[in-house]
TIFIPA-332075 format. One record per residue (C-alpha): z, x, y. Coordinates in steps of 0.2 Angstrom, whole numbers, plus 2048, in hexadecimal, padded with zeros to 3 digits. Example, Ala and Ser with C-alpha at 12.3 -4.5 7.8 and 13.67 -1.06 7.14 Angstrom:
% TIFIPA-332075
82783E7EA;8248447FB;
END
This chain:
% TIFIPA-332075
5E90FC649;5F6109642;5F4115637;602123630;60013362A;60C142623;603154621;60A16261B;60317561B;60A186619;606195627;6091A7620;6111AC631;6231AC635;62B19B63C;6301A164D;61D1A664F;617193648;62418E654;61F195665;60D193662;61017F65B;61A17A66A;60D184677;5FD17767B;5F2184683;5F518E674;5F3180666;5E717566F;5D618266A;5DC17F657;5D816B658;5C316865A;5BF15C669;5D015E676;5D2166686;5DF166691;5DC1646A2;5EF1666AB;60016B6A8;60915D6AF;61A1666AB;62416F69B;622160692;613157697;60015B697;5F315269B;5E115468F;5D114C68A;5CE149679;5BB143671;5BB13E65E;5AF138654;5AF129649;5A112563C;593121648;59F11F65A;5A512D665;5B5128670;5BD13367D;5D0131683;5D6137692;5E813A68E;5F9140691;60414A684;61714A684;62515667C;632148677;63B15666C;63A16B66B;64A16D660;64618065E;658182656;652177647;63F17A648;63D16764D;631160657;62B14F65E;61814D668;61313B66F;60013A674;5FB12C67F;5E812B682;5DE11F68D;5CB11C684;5C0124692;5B4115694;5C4107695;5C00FF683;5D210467B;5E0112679;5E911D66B;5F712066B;60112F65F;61413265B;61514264F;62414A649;62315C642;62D167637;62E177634;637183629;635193621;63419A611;6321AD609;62A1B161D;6211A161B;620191625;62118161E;61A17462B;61E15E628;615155632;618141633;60A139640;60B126646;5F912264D;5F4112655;5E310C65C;5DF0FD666;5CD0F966C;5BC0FB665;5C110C659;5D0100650;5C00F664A;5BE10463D;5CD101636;5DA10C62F;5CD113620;5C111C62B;5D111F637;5DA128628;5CB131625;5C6137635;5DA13E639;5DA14662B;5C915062D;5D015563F;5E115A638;5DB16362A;5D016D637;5DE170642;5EA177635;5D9184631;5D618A642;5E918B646;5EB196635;5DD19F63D;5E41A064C;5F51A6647;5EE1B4639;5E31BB64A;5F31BD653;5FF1C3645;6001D464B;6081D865F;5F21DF664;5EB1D065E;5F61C5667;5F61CF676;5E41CC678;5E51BA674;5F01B7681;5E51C068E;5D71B5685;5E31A668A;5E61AC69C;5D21B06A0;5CD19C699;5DC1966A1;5D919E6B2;5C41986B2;5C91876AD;5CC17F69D;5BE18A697;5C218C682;5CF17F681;5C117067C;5C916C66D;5D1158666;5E3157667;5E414B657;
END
C-alpha cells in the first residue's frame, strides 16, 4: 500500500536555523512522538526505532534513515527511511523531499512524502494510513515549532545543546520519539 502526502507549515525563526536543526536527527528526532535513534552509522546514515499506532495495532520498525540530498545552498533536502516491522510481519518504507524558504525572517517549509507499507499495517489501507501520518506530522511540526522558539535566543540554545550532550552521552535517554 502507498500512500502520498505534501505538508506545508511556517517556523517564525530564520531559515539558516530551520536548516541546521532539519538536517541534524539528534536534534529533530525528540520533535516526532515514538522514534529513537539508536546509532550514527555515518554523516548520512542513522539507525532508529520507531513504534506507531494504528487504530487498535501497535507496530515497531527497526530502521535505517538516509540523507540522499542536503543541498544547503538551495535549502533542499531529500531523507529515505527504511524500516523492518520488528516482529517480521512487513516493512515501511518513506522518500520525503523538503523545501524550504524564507520570507519577512520567516520559513516556509514544502514537504512532499511517498509512503509505502507492506504486511499486516497495509491491511488498513490508505484512509487510516493517511490519517494516522497526518496526526504524527501535524505533532511533529508543534514540538519542532516548540522546539525552535525554546532555542531562538544563543542561552536557550546553549542549554539545549548541553540537554543534547547529557541524553546522548547516557544513552538514547530523550530521543524516544517516531521518525514519521
Amino acid at each position: 500500500m502507498t500512500t502520498n502526502l505534501t505538508k506545508t507549515f511556517e517556523v517564525e525563526q530564520p531559515i539558516d536555523l530551520v536548516w541546521a536543526t532539519l538536517t541534524d536527527p539528534p536534534k529533530i528526532v525528540d520533535c516526532v512522538p515514538g522514534a529513537s535513534l539508536t546509532e550514527q552509522v555515518d554523516a548520512d546514515n542513522y539507525k532508529g526505532y520507531v513504534g506507531l499506532k494504528f487504530g487498535p495495532v501497535k507496530a515497531g520498525y527497526d530502521g535505517l534513515v538516509t540523507f540522499v540530498q542536503r543541498d544547503a545552498e538551495n535549502k533542499k533536502m531529500t531523507l529515505k527511511g527504511l524500516g523492518l516491522d520488528s516482529k517480521g510481519k512487513g516493512s515501511a518504507e518513506m522518500l520525503m523531499n523538503a523545501t524550504l524558504t524564507e520570507v519577512d525572517g520567516k520559513t516556509n517549509v514544502v514537504a512532499t512524502m511517498d509512503i509505502t507499507i507492506t504486511g499486516m499495517l497495509a491491511q488498513f489501507g490508505a484512509r487510516l494510513i493517511n490519517d494516522v501520518s497526518n496526526q504524527v506530522f501535524n505533532q511533529f511540526v508543534s514540538n519542532f515549532k516548540e522546539k525552535l522558539a525554546k532555542t531562538g535566543d544563543g542561552t536557550a540554545a546553549e542549554t539545549t545543546a548541553e540537554a543534547e550532550t547529557d541524553e546522548s552521552n547516557s544513552g538514547i535517554g530523550g530521543f524516544i520519539k517516531k521518525l514519521f
